[in-house]
C-alpha positions as CSV (number, residue, x, y, z in Angstrom):
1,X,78.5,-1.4,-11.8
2,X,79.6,-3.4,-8.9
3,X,76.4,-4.5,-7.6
4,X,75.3,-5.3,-11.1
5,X,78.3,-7.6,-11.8
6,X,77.8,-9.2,-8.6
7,X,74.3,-10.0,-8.9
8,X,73.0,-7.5,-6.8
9,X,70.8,-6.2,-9.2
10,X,68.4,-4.5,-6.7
11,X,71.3,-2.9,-5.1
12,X,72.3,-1.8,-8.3
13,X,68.8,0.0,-9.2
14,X,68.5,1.5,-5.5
15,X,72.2,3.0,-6.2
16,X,71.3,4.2,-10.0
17,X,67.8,5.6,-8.5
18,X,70.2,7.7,-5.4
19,X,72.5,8.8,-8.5
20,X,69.7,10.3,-10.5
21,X,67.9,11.9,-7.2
22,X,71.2,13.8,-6.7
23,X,72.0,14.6,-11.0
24,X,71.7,17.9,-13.0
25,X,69.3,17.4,-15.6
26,X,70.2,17.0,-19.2
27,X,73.4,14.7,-20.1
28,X,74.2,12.8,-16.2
29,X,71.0,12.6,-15.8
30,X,70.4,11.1,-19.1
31,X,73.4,9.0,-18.4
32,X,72.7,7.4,-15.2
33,X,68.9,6.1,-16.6
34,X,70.6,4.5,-19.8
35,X,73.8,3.6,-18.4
36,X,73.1,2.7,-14.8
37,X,69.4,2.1,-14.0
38,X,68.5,0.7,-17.5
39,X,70.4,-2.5,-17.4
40,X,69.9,-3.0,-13.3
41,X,66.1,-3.0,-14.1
42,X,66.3,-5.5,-17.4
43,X,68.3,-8.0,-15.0
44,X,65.6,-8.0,-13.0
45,X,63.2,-9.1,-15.9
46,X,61.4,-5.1,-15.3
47,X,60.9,-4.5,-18.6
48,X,57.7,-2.1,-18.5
49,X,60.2,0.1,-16.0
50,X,63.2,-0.5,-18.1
51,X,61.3,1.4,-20.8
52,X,60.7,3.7,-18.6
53,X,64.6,4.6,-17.5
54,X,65.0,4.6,-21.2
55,X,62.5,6.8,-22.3
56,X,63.5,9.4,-19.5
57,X,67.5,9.1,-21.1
58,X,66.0,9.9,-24.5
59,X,64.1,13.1,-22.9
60,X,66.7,14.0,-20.5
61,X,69.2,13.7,-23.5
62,X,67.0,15.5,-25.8
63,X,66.2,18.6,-23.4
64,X,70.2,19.2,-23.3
65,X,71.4,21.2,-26.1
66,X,75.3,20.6,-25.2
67,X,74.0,17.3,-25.5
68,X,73.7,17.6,-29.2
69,X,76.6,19.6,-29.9
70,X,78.7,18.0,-33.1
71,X,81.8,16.9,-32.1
72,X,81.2,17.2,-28.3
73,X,83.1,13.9,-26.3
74,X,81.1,12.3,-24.1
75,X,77.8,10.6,-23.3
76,X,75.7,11.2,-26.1
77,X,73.2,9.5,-28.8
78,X,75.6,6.7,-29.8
79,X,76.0,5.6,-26.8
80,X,72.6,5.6,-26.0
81,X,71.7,3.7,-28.8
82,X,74.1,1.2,-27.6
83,X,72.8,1.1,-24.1
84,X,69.8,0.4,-25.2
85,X,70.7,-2.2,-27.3
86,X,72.5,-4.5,-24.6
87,X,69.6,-3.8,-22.3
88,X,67.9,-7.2,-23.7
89,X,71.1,-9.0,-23.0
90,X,71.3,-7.5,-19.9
91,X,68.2,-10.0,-18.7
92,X,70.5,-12.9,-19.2
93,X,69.8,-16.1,-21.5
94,X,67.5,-17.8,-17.9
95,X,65.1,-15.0,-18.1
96,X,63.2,-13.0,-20.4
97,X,64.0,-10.0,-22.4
98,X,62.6,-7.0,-21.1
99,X,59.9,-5.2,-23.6
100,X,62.1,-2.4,-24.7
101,X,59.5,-1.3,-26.7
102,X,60.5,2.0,-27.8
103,X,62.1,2.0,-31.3
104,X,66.0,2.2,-31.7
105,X,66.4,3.7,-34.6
106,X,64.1,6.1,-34.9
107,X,65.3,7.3,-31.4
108,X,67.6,9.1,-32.6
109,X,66.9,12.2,-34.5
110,X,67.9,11.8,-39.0
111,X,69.6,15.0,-38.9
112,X,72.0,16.7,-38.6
113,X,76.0,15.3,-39.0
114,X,77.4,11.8,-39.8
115,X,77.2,10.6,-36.9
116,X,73.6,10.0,-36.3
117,X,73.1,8.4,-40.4
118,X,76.1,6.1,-39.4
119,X,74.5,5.2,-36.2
120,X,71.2,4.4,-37.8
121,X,72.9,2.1,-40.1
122,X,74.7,0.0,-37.6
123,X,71.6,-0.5,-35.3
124,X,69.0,-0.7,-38.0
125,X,69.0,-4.3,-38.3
126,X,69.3,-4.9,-34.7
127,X,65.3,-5.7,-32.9
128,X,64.4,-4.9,-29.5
């Protein structure tokens, strides 16, 4: 976070990249990519590997059953979602927007629990 808010967005990515090496897979794992490496990479314009990071959050995410758990506090789809969202605002209004090409909305599962329908409706009008 430090080297991201100071411009050091290299830094930043090498740091995310040491975190993940080191993670358990499912939720920190899932964390770091979407939380950590996503935005370092769409600063640096990297959109094709920004997809990437998030794509690996969605399957690391995914793949962790406690993950999933209703009612569980923590990292989880909602916060993923929003991740993803500021990743094109990460890139900064002097360069482009990363591609981001993977779908927000239909990221997250339709079922089950309020959570997920009330998620979809807040992001569904936002673009990637």
């Amino acid at each position: 976070m430090v080297a991201r808010s100071s411009g050091r967005h290299e830094t930043a990515a090498e740091h995310a990249e040491c975190g993940i090496a080191a993670a358990p897979a499912g939720l920190v794992r899932a964390q770091l990519h979407a939380w950590a490496l996503l935005p370092a990479l769409a600063q640096q314009g990297r959109g094709d590997d920004a997809d990437q990071a998030l794509a690996v959050a969605l399957r690391e995410l995914e793949s962790d059953r406690e993950g999933l758990a209703a009612g569980r506090f923590g990292f989880d789809e909602p916060e993923l979602a929003l991740h993803q969202a500021e990743a094109p605002r990460s890139a900064g209004p002097s360069r482009p927007a990363p591609g981001l090409r993977l779908p927000l909305v239909p990221a997250l599962p339709a079922e089950p629990g309020p959570v997920r329908r009330s998620t979809r409706h807040c992001f569904s009008d936002l673009g990637t």
